[in-house]
C-alpha positions as CSV (number, residue, x, y, z in Angstrom):
1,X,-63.2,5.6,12.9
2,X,-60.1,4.7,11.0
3,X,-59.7,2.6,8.0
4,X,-58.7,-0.9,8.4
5,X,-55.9,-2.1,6.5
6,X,-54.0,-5.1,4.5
7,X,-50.9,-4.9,4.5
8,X,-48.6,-7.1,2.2
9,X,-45.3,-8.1,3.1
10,X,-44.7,-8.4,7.4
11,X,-40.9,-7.4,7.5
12,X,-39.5,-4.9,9.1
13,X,-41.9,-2.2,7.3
14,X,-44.8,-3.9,7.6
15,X,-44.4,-5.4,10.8
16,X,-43.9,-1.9,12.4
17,X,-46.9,-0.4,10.3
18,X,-49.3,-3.2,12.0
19,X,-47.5,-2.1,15.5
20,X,-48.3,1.7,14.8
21,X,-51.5,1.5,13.5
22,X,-53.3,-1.4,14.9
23,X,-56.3,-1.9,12.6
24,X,-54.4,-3.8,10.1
25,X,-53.7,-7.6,9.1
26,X,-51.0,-8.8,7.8
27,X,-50.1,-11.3,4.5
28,X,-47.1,-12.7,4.4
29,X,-45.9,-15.8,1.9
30,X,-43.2,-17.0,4.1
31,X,-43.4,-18.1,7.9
32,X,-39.8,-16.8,8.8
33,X,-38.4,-13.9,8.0
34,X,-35.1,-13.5,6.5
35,X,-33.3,-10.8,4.1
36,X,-29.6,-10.9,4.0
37,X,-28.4,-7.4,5.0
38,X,-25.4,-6.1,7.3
39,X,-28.3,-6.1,10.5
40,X,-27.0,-2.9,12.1
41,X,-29.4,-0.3,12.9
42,X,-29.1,3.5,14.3
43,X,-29.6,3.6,18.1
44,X,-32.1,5.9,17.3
45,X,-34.4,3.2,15.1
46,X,-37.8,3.0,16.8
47,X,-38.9,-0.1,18.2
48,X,-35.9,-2.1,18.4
49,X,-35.1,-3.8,22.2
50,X,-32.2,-4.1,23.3
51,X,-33.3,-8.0,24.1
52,X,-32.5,-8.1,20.0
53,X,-28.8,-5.9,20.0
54,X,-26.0,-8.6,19.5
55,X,-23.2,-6.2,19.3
56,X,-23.2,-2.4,19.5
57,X,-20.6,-0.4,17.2
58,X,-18.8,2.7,17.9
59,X,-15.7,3.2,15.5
60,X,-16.4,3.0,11.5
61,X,-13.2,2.4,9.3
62,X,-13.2,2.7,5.7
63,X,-10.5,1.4,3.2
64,X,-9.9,1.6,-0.4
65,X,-9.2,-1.3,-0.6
66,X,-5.9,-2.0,1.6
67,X,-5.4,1.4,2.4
68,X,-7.1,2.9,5.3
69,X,-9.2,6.2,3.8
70,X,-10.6,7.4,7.0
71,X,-12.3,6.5,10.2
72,X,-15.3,7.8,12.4
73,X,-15.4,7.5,16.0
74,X,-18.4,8.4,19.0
75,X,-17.9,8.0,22.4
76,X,-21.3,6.2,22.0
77,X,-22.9,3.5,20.3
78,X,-23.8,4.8,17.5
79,X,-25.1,1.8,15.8
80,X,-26.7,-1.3,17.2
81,X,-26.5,-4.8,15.8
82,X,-29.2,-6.9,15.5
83,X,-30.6,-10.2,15.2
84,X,-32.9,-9.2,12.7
85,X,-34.7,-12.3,12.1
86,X,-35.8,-12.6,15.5
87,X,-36.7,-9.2,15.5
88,X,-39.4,-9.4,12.9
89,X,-40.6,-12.1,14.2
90,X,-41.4,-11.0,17.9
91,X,-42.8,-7.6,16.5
92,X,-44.9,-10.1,14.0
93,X,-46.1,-11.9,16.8
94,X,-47.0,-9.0,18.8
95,X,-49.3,-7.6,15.9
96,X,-52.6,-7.6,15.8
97,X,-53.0,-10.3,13.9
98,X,-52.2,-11.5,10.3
99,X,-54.2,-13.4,7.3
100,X,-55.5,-12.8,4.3
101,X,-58.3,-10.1,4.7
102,X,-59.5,-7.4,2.6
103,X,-59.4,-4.0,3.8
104,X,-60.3,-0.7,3.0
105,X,-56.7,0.4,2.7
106,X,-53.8,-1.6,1.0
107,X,-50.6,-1.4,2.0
108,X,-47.4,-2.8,-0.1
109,X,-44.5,-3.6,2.0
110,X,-42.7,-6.1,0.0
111,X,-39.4,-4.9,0.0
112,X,-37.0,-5.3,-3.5
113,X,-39.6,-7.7,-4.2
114,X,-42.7,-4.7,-4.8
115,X,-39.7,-1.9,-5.3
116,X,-39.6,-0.4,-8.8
117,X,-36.0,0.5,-9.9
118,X,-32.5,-1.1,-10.8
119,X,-31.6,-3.7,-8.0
120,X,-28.6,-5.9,-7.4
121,X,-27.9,-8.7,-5.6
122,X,-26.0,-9.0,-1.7
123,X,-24.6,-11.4,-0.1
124,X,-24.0,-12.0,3.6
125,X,-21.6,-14.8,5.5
126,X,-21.3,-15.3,8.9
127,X,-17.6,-16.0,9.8
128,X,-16.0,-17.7,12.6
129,X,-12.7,-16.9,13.8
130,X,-11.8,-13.5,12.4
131,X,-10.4,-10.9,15.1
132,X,-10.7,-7.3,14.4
133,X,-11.4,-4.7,16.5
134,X,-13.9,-4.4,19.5
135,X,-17.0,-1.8,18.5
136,X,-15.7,-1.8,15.1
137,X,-16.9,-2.0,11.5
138,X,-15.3,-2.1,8.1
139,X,-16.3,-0.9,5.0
140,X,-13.8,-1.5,2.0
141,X,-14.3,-0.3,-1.4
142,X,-12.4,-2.0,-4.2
143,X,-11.1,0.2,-6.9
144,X,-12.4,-1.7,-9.6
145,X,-16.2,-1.8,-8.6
146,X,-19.3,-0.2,-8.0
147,X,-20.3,-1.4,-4.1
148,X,-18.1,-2.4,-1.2
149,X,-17.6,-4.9,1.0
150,X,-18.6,-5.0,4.9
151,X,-17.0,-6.5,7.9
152,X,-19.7,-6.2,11.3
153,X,-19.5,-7.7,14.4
154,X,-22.1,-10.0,15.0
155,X,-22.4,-11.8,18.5
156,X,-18.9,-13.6,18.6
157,X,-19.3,-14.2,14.6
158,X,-18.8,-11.9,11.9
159,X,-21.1,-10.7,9.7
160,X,-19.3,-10.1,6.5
161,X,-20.8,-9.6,3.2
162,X,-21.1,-7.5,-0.1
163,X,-22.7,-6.2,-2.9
164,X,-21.8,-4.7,-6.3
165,X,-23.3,-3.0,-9.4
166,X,-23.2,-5.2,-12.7
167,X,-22.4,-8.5,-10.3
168,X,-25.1,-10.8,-10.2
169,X,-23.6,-13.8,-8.2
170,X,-21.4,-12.0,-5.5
171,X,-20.5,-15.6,-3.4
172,X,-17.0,-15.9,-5.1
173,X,-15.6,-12.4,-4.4
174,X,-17.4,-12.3,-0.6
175,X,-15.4,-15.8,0.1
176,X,-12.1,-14.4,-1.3
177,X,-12.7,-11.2,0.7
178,X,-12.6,-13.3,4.0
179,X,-9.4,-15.1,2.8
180,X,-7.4,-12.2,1.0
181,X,-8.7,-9.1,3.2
182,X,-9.2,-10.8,6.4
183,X,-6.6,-13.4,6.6
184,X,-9.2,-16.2,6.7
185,X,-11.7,-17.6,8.7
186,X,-14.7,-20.2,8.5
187,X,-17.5,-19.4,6.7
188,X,-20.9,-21.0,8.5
189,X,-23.8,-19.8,6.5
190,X,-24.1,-17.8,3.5
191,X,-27.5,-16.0,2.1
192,X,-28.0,-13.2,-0.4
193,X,-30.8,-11.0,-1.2
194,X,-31.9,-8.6,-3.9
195,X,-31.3,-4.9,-2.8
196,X,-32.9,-1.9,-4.7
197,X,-30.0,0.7,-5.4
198,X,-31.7,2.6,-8.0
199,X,-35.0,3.2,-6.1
200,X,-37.8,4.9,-7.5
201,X,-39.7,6.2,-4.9
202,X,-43.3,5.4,-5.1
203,X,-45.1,6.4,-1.9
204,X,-48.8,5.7,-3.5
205,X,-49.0,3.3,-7.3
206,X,-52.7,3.9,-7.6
207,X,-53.9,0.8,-5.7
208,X,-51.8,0.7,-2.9
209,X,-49.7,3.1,-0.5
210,X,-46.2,1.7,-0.3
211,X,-43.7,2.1,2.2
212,X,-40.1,1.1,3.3
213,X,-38.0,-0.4,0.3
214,X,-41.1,-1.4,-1.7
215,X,-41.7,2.5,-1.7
216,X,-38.2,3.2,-2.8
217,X,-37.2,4.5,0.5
218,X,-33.9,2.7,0.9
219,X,-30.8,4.8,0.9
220,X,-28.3,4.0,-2.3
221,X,-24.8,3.9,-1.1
222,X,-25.4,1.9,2.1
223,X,-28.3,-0.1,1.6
224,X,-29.9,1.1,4.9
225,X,-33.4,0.7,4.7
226,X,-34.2,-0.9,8.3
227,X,-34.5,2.8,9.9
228,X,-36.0,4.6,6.9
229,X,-39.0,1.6,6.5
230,X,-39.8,1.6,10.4
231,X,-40.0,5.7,9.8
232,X,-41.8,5.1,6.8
233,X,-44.1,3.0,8.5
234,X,-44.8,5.0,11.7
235,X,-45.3,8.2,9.1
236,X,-47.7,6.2,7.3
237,X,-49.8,4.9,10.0
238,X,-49.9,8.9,11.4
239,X,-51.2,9.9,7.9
240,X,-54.2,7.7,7.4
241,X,-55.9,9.5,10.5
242,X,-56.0,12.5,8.9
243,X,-58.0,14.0,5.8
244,X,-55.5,14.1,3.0
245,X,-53.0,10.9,3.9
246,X,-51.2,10.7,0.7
247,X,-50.2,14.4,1.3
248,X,-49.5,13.7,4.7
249,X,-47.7,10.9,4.4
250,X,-45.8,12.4,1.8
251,X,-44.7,15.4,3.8
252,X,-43.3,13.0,6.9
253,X,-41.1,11.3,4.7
254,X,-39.7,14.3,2.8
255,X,-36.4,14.4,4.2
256,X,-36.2,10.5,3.9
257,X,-36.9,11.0,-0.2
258,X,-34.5,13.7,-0.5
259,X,-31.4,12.0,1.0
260,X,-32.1,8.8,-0.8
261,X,-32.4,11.0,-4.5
262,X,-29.4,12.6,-3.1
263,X,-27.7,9.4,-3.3
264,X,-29.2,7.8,-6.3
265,X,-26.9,11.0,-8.1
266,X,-23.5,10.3,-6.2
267,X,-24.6,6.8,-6.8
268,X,-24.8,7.3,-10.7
269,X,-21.3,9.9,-10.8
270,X,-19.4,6.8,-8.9
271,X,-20.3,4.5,-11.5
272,X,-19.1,7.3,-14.3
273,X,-15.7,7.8,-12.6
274,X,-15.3,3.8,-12.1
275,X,-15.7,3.2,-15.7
276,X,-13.1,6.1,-16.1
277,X,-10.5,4.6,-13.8
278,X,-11.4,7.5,-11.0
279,X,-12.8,6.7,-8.1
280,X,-15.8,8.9,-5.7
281,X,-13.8,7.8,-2.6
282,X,-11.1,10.3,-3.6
283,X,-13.2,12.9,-1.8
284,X,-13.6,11.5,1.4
285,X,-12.6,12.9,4.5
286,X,-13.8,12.4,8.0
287,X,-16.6,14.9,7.7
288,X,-18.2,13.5,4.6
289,X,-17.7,10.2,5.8
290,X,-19.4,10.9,9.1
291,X,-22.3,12.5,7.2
292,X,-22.3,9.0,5.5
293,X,-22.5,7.0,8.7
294,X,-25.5,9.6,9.7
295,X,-27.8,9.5,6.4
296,X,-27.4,13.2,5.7
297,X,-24.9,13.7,3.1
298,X,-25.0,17.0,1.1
299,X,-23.7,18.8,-1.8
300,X,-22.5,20.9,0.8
301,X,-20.2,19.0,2.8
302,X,-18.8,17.7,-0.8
303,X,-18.1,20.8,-2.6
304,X,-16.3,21.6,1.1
305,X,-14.3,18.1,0.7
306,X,-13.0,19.4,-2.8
307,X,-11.9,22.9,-1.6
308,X,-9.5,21.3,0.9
309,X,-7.6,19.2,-2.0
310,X,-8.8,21.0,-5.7
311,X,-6.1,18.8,-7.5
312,X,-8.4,15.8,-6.9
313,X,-11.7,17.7,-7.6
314,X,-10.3,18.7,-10.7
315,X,-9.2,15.1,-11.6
316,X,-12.5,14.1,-10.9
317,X,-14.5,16.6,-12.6
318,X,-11.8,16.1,-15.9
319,X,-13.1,12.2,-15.4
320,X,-16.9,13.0,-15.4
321,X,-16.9,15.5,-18.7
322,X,-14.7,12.7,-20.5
């Protein structure tokens, strides 16, 4: 017979966790969910309906700013967007059930707010009346920051937002993005949201397992952390039938850990060559970029990126060792 469980914290974690493993309640502070994030979502991403996709996305541009750095393109959706809100909610209602109980196993699922590590804060707008391209999202990097900036189509509105390291209050720069970057438009509803960049990943704190964001499983250079909590959540649920669940769960969401340390290093060297007037996007071509879009970065595909142009790997490297 399985261990019930509590689980604290019903988004998109903790909602799937009472969908994979049943003998669980739920306790949640707030009624309706909401976390201010780009909503997209690998097609792959278990559990999401396509009653819930408001836009599917195919081409991926990235600028440096104004200039145009690479792009990546499938002849598939590779991404769905969502309407994330409603989303939690319908796999919250189709639980088992929620309120307060004590169980035999506790599980966090809080999000930034139950994370450990350094966090800053994002900002998403919805924007009427910007045109860009159908299937299409934009990510833009200024030169001068740490973060970037995001364009997504969302269901005839925009979903444009942004987040940066050292920038608590990111409204003013997300509002002159829309007018200076994309010509204008009318901003209808702005939110923002702590996201854990620095994550320290904590799959078990003693009391409690932990999954999703609140275990540090949210990737550092693009904020994902939809996917990786729902996997997080089905690995944990898996894990707790078996004799040693700690080690189990650990083992499931190896390759989950690994990519997001991975990151939490290029994520510390970009903020090294910012604050040397250099800048990480110098290496990007369209195979790193599409290792980007796919979670799987390596030191691989970047030491191949600086073996096709060594003038900028040496600039880079000079920049780091300053």
């Amino acid at each position: 017979m399985r261990a019930t469980a509590r689980v604290v914290g019903l988004g998109p974690s903790g909602s799937a966790f009472l969908h994979f493993y049943g003998a669980a309640r739920g306790v949640e502070r707030s009624p309706r969910y909401f976390k201010a994030c780009g909503e997209a979502v690998p097609v792959e991403t278990p559990l999401v309906g396509k009653e819930h996709v408001v836009d599917k996305v195919r081409l991926f541009r990235f600028y440096y700013w104004k200039r145009e750095v690479g792009e990546v393109a499938y002849q598939k959706p590779r991404w769905y967007i969502i309407d994330k809100a409603k989303w939690v909610e319908q796999l919250r209602a189709a639980a088992t059930g929620s309120g307060a109980v004590d169980g035999e196993v506790v599980v966090k699922a809080g999000g930034p707010y139950q994370s450990e590590g350094g966090k800053i804060t994002v900002v998403r707008a919805y924007v009427e009346g910007v045109k860009l391209e159908d299937e299409a999202v934009y990510f833009v990097f200024p030169p001068d920051s740490v973060g970037f900036y995001w364009a997504f189509p969302h269901g005839g509105v925009y979903n444009v937002g942004g987040g940066f390291i050292g920038v608590e209050n990111p409204v003013p720069l997300v509002r002159a993005f829309v007018q200076k970057w994309l010509g204008g438009g009318r901003v209808v509803d702005v939110r923002g949201a702590p996201l854990t960049v620095e994550p320290k990943i904590v799959l078990h704190d003693g009391e409690a397992f932990r999954i999703g964001e609140a275990a540090g499983l949210v990737y550092p250079l693009t904020g994902e952390g939809i996917r990786p909590g729902v996997l997080s959540a089905k690995a944990l649920a898996e894990a707790l039938t078996t004799r040693k669940p700690l080690e189990t769960y650990r083992r499931a969401v190896a390759d989950i850990a690994k990519q997001v340390e991975f990151q939490k290093r290029l994520l510390k060297a970009a903020r090294r060559l910012i604050e040397r007037g250099a800048s990480i996007m110098e290496l990007a071509n369209d195979g790193v970029l599409r290792d980007y879009i796919e979670e799987n970065l390596s030191a691989r595909a970047l030491f191949a990126a600086l073996a096709k142009r060594p003038a900028v790997g040496v600039r880079l490297v000079a920049a780091l060792i300053k």
